[in-house]
FILUM-201976 format. One record per residue (C-alpha): y, x, z; residue in one letter. Coordinates in steps of 0.02 Angstrom, whole numbers, plus 50000, padded with zeros to 5 digits. Each point is the difference from the previous one (the first is absolute). Layout:
<nodes>
NODE    c2    c1    c3 type
NODE     Y     X     Z    A
...
</nodes>
This chain:
<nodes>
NODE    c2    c1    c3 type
NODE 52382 51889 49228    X
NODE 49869 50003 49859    X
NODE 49860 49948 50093    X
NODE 50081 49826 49967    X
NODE 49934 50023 49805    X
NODE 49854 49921 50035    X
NODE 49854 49962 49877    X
NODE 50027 49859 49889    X
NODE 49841 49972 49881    X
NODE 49824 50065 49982    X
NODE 49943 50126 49854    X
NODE 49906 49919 49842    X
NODE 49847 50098 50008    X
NODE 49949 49910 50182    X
NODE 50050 49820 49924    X
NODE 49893 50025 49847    X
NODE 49848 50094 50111    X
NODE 50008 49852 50117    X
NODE 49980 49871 49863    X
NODE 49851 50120 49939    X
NODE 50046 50030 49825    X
NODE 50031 50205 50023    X
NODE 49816 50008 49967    X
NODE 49940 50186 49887    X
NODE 50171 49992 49921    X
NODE 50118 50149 50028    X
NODE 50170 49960 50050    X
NODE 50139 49981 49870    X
NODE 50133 50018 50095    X
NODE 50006 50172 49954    X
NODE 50023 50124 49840    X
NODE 49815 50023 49912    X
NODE 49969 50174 50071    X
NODE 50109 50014 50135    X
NODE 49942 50082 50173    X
NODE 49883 49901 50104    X
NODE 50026 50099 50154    X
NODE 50172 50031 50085    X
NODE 50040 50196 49948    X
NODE 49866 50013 49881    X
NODE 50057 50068 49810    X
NODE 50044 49924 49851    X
NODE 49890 50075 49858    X
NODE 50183 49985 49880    X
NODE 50133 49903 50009    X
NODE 50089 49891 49873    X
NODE 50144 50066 49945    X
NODE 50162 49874 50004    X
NODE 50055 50068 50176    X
NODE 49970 50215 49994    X
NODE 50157 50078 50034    X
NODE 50048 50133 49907    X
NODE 49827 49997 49907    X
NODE 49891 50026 50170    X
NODE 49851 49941 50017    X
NODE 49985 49956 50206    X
NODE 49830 49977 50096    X
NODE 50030 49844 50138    X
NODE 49979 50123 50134    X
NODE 50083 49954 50176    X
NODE 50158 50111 50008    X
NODE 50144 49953 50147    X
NODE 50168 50085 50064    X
NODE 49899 50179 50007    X
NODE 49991 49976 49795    X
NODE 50080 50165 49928    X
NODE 50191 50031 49925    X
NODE 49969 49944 49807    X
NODE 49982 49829 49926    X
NODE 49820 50045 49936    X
NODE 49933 49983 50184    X
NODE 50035 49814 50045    X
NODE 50002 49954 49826    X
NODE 49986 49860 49932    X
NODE 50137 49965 50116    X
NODE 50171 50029 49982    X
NODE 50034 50049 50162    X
NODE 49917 50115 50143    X
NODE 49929 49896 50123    X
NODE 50091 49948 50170    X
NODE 49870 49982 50123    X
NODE 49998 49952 50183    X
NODE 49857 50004 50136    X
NODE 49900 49864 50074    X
NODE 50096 49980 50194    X
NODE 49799 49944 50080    X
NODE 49925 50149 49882    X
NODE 50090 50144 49946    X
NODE 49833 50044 49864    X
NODE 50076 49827 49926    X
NODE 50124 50013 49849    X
NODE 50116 49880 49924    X
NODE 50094 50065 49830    X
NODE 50119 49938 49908    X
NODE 49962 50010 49816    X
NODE 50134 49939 49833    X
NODE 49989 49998 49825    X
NODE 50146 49977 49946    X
NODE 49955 49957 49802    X
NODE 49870 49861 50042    X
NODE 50055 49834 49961    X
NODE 50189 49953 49965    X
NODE 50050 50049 50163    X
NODE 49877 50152 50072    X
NODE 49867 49989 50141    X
NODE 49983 50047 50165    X
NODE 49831 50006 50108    X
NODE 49989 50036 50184    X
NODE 49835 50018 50041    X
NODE 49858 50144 50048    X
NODE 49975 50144 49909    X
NODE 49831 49954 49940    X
NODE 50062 49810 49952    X
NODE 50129 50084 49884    X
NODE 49885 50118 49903    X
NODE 49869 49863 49968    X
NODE 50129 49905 49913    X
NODE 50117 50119 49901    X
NODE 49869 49936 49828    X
NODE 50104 49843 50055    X
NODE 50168 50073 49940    X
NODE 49914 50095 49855    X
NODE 49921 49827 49929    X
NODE 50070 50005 49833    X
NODE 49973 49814 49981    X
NODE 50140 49962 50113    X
NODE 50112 50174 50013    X
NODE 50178 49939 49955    X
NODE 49974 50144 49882    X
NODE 49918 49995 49845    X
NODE 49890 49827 50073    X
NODE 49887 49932 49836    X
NODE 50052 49832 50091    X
NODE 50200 50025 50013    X
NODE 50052 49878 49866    X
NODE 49914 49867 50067    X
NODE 50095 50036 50195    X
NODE 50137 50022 49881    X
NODE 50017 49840 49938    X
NODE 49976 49927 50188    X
NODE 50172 50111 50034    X
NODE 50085 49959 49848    X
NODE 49975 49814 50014    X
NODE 49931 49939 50164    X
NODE 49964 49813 50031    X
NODE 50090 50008 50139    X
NODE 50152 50013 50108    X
NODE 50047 50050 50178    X
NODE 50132 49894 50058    X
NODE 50092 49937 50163    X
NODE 49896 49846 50089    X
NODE 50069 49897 50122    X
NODE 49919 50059 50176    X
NODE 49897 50126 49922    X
NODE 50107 50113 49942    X
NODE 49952 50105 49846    X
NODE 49840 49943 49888    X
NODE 49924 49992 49831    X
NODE 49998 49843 49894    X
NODE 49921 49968 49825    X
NODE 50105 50007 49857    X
NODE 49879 49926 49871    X
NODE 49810 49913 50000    X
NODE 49885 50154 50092    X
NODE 49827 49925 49965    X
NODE 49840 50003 50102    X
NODE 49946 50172 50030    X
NODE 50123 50105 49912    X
NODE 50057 50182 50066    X
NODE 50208 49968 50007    X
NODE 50054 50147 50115    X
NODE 49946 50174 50016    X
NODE 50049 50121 50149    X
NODE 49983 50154 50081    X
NODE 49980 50033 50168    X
NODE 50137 50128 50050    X
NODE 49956 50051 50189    X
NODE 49819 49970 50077    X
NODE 49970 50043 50170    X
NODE 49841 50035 50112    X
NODE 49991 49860 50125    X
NODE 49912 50132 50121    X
NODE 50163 50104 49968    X
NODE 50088 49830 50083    X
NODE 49920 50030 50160    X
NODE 49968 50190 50022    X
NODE 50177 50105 49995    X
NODE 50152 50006 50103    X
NODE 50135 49893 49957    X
NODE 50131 50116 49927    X
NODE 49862 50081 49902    X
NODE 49964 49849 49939    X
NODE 50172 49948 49940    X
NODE 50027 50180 49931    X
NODE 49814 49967 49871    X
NODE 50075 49827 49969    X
NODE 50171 50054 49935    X
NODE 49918 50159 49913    X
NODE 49871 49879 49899    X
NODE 50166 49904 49965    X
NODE 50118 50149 49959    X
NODE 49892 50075 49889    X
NODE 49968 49861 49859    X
NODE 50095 50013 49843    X
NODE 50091 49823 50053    X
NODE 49988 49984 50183    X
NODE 50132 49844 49989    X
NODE 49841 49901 49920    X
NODE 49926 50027 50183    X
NODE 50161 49985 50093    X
NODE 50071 49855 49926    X
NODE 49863 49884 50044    X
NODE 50022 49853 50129    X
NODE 50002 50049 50171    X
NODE 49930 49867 50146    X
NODE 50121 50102 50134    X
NODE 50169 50054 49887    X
NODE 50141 50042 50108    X
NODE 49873 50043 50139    X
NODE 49958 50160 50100    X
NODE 49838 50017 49884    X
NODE 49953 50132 49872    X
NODE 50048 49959 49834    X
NODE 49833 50072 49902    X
NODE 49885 49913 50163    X
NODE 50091 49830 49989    X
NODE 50002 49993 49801    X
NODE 49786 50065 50011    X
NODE 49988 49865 50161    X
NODE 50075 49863 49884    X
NODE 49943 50029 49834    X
NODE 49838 50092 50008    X
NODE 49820 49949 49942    X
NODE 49833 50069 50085    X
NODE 49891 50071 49877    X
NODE 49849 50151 50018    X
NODE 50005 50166 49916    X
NODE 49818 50077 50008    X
NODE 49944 49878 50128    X
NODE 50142 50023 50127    X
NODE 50146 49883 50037    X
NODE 50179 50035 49924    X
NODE 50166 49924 49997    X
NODE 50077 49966 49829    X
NODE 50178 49993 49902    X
NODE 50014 49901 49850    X
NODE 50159 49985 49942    X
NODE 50022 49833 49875    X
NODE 49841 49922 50103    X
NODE 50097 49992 50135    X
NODE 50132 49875 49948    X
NODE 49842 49846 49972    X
NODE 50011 49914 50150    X
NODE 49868 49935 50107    X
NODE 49906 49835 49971    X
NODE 49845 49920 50097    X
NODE 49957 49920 49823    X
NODE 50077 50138 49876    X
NODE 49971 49995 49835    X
NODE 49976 50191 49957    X
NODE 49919 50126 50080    X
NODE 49999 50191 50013    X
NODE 49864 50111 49901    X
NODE 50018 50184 50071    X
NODE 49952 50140 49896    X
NODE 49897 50152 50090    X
NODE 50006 50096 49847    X
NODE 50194 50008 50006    X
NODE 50080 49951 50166    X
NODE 50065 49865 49882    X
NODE 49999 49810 50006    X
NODE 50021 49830 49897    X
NODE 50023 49816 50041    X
NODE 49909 49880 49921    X
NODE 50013 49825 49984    X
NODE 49879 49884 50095    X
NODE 50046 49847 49894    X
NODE 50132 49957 49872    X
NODE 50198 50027 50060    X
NODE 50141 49916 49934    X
NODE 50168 50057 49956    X
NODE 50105 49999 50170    X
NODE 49843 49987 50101    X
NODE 50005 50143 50133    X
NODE 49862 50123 50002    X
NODE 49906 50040 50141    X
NODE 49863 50077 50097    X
NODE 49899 50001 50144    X
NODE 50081 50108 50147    X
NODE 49920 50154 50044    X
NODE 50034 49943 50184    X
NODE 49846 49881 49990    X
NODE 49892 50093 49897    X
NODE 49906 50084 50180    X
NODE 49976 49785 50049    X
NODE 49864 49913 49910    X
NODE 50051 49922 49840    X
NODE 50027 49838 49999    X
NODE 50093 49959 50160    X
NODE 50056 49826 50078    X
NODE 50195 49962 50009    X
NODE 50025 50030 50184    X
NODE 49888 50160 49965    X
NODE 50098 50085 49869    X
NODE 50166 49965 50100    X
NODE 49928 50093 50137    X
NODE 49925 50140 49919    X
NODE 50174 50037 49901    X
NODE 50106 49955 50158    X
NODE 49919 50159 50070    X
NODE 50119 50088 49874    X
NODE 50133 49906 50026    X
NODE 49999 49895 49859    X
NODE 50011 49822 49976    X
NODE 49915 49933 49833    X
NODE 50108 49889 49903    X
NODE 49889 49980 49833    X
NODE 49977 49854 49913    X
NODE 49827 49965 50104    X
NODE 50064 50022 50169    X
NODE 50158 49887 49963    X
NODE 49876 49866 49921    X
NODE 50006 49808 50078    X
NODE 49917 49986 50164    X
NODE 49849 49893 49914    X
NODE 49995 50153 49868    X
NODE 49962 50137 50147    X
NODE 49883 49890 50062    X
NODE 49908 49970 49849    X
NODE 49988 50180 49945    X
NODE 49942 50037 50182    X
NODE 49872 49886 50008    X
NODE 49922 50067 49838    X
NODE 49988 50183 50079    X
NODE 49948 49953 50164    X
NODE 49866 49893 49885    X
NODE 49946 50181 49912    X
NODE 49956 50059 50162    X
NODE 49915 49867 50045    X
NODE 49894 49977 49829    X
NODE 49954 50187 50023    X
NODE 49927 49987 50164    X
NODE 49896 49867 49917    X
NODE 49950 50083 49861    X
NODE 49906 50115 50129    X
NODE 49931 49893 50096    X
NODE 49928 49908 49840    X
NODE 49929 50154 49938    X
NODE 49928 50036 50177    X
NODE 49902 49819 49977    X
NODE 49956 50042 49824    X
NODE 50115 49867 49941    X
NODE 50023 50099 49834    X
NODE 50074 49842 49908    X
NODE 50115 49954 50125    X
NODE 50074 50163 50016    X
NODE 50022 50030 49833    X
NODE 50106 49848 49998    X
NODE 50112 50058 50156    X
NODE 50043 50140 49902    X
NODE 50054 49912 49843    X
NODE 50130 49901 50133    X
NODE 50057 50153 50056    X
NODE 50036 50077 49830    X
NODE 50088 49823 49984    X
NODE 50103 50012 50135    X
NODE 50028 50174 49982    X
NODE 50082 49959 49815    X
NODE 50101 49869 50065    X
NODE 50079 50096 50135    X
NODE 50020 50171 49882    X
NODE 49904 50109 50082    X
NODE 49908 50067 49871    X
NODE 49954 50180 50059    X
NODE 49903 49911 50125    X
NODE 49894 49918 49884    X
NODE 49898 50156 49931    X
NODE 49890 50020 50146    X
NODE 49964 49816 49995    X
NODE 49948 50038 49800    X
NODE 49888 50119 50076    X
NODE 49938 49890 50093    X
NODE 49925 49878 49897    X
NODE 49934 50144 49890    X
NODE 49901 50067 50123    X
NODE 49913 49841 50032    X
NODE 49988 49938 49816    X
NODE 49919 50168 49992    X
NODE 49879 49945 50128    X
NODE 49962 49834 49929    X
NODE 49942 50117 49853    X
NODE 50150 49914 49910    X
NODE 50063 50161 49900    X
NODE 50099 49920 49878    X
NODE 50123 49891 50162    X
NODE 49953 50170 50086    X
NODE 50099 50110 49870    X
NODE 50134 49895 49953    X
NODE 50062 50000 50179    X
NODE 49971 50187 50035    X
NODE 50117 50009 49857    X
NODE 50136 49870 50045    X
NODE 50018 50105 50171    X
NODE 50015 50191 49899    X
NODE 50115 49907 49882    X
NODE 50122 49950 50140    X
NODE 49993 50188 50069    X
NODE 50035 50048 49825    X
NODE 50147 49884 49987    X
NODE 50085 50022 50176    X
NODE 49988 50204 49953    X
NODE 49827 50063 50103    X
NODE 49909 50070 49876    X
NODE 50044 50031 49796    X
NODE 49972 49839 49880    X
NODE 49895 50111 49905    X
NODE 49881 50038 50147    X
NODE 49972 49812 50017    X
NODE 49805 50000 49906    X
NODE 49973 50166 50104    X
NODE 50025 49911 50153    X
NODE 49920 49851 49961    X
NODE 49832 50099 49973    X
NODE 50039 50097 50162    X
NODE 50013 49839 50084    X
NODE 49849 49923 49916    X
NODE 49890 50159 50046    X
NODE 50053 49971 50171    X
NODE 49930 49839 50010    X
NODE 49838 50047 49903    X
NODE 49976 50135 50129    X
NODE 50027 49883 50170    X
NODE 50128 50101 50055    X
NODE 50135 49934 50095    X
</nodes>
């Protein structure tokens, strides 16, 4: 059963390490001051999430956890745990809060995982209690620019109801179930099922789980499994793979050339979509599936249809419907990437400085053209590090910043972190290491 929940994208700290920009910068991912090892101690705690005024150390507590609320707090229910069928020393818990977000949260994951993250729930800057930032997820609520609707042959999705410009934040979720992907593949079946419906059973609204579209309704298939199978996005909590539930997020539908994407917040198991490019009133929203995320970005036609037919789905986005002549064209300019790149070191290799720094340019060309953006940062990177060693610092820096910028704006690393990096990266370079 769940070991069909397969991975579906790669974490953010290995994309940015292997474009070479997490260089003497500590991770912002996380809280300032938060634990650095799994089970070690928080020296305090903020204070939006202490129930009943206590004031919790992240230690690893499970099923064994005593009678009152203090001893699994901060959550609001005792653990449900179940072991490992290959290795019994293995535990998988089920953990809820049922006050985080609008809907509650549940996490099924190790005993360790859990502890190193409860400074997640007690992040005051996105607690659905007492947040310093509510009013402005307030206003998102109140008056979204957007709409889910019926669409013909796609069933439910999210359209713009007014002019979303470049780059603006215009939804805001919270993850409501997360799951271990080791979990997936380790316990029985029925002890599976029982951690699934528990997670589920336990939020404050477990119809914002349930309700969600199914890819097997009507079918001999759990319910939770099927909604996590169709709906889920891959995404790592202190390094290791897990599952996630988001709610609202789940109703933008898949495109090959979306024009939003997902930021994901490790401070808050929260998320937000933000707009790659201007969208119009009536335009659909959408995003780029989860389900090709663990392929290389940046796939041909034929390749996208049969990475996705693997999970039973057929793309029918704008892209993949396009003109014969239209497929071919965007084709031909990825297929050209990879060709311009294997050029580029093979110039290099011939000290054909000039000439490669020209193959990149094309690529950051094409790259525009065919929307692929994210792809482009390493490329920025690229020329950096050899404008650096043409002793060019002024090229050398404005490149090294045009690649941090794009992190910054697709959601890697905070806006105002951008000079820090930019001297990380420059130090690099200055230092010859790779």
């Amino acid at each position: 059963m769940i070991d069909r929940l397969r991975s579906i994208s790669t974490s953010t700290a290995l994309l940015l390490a292997g474009m070479g920009l997490l260089v003497s910068v500590t991770d912002t991912g996380g809280p300032p001051g938060g634990p650095s090892r799994l089970g070690e101690c928080l020296a305090h705690l903020p204070g939006s999430i202490q129930w009943a005024s206590r004031n919790t150390s992240p230690l690893a507590v499970d099923d064994t956890a005593g009678p009152r609320p203090e001893s699994w707090a901060p959550w609001t229910h005792r653990p449900s745990c179940v072991e490992a069928a290959n290795d019994p020393k293995v535990k998988f818990c089920t953990y809820t809060d049922a006050g985080h977000g609008p809907h509650g949260f549940s996490l099924i994951t190790t005993p360790e995982i859990a502890a190193a993250n409860i400074d997640t729930l007690q992040d005051p800057s996105f607690s659905s209690v007492g947040a310093p930032n509510l009013e402005h997820w307030q206003k998102l609520e109140d008056d979204p620019p957007y709409e889910v609707v019926d669409l013909p042959g796609k069933g439910k999705g999210v359209v713009a109801t007014r002019l979303i410009k470049k780059y603006d934040v215009f939804m805001s979720d919270y993850a409501v179930l997360f799951v271990n992907f080791q979990f997936t593949a380790s316990v029985r079946q029925h002890d599976g099922y029982d951690q699934l419906h528990t997670a589920a059973e336990r939020l404050r609204n477990p119809h914002a789980l349930l309700s969600l579209g199914r890819s097997n309704p009507g079918h001999q298939s759990d319910i939770v499994e099927d909604v996590m199978r169709t709906n889920s996005f891959n995404l790592d909590i202190s390094g290791v793979p897990h599952m996630g539930m988001f709610p609202k997020i789940s109703r933008v539908n898949h495109a090959c050339k979306p024009n939003s994407f997902m930021r994901f917040s490790k401070r808050s198991f929260g998320a937000t979509i933000v707009a790659f490019r201007d969208i119009h009133p009536a335009e659909e929203i959408t995003i780029s599936s989860r389900k090709l995320a663990d392929a290389p970005f940046g796939l041909t036609h034929s390749q996208r249809q049969s990475t996705l037919a693997d999970w039973g789905f057929k793309c029918t986005c704008e892209m993949c419907t396009a003109a014969p002549d239209v497929i071919a064209a965007s084709d031909a300019r990825r297929s050209k990437v990879e060709d311009l790149q294997a050029q580029v070191l093979d110039f290099l290799g011939r000290g054909k400085i000039h000439g490669a720094i020209k193959l990149i340019e094309s690529i950051l060309e094409l790259l525009e053209t065919e929307g692929l953006q994210p792809l482009m940062t390493e490329h920025y990177d690229s020329l950096a590090r050899i404008y650096w060693y043409l002793n060019e610092r002024g090229k050398s820096r404005a490149n090294a910043r045009s690649a941090v910028e794009l992190l910054a704006v697709h959601g890697f690393i905070d806006l105002k972190d951008v000079d820090l990096y930019v001297g990380a990266v420059l130090d690099k370079y200055a230092s010859g290491a790779d």
